[in-house]
C-alpha positions, -999 to +999 in steps of 0.1 A: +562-488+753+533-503+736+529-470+716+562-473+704+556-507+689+520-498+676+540-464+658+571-486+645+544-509+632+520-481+614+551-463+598+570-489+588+554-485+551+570-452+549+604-463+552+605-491+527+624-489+498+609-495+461+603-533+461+613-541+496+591-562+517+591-562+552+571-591+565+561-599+607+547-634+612+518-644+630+497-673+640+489-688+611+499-662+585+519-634+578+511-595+581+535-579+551+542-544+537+557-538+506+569-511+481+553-516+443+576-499+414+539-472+406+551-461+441+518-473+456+521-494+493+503-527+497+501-536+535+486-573+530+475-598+559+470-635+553+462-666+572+460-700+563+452-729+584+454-769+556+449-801+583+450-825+553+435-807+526+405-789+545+412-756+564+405-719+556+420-692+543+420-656+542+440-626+523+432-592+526+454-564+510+451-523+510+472-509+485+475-463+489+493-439+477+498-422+442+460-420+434+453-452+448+430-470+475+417-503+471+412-529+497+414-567+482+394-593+499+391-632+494+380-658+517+379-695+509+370-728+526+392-753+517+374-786+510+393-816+497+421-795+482+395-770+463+390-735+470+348-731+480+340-691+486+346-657+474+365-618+475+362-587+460+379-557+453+367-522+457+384-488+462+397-459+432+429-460+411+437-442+386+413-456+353+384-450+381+361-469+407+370-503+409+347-532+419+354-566+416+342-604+432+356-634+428+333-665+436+356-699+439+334-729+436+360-762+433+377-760+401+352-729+390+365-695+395+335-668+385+345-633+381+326-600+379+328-566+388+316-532+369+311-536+334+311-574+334+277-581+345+267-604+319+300-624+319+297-629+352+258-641+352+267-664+321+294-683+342+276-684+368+243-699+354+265-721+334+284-733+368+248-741+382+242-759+351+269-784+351+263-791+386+230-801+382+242-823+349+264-842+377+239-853+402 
């Protein structure tokens, strides 16, 4: 019996239609899988635990099919209502390789990935630097 479950639960991506989402809760979150019109399949699990605006959470998301495999990946402290940590995305699509990262400081969201080194060590020097300025 519990294979039965663990197949309905592995193939139910291959019977969704375009746009459909078919979504099971858990505790504290949600495991979904959806249909996206490219005719890729995102099969995403979140949690999120907010006792008065401190808590974690947590999303990760694998999107396959038509030339595609990334796996999305962000994890964040939640400190007074403001997002403190950081994700990523790697995998290939169709323009190429992709890798990303995300790093969430408060109001400050830092972004990088392949071809955006310098961007990304700009912000995050100049993050740093307006830190300090506050102390």
């Amino acid at each position: 019996m519990e294979r039965l479950y663990l197949f309905l639960l592995l193939s139910a991506p291959l019977f969704l239609c375009q746009g459909n989402k078919f979504s099971i809760p858990l505790l504290f979150g949600n495991l979904s899988f959806g249909k996206n019109p490219d005719g890729t399949t995102n099969v995403n699990v979140d949690q999120n635990v907010n006792i008065l605006g401190n808590g974690a959470k947590r999303n990760t998301t694998f999107t396959v099919g038509n030339g595609t495999f990334l796996v999305k990946d962000d994890a964040n402290a939640i400190v007074n209502n403001s997002d403190f940590g950081g994700g990523g995305t790697f995998g290939v699509a169709k323009d190429g390789v992709v890798l990303d990262n995300k790093i969430n400081a408060g109001n400050k969201t830092i972004e990088g990935g392949l071809g955006k080194e310098s961007n990304f060590l700009s912000s995050l020097f100049g993050a740093f630097s307006g830190l300090r300025g506050r102390q």
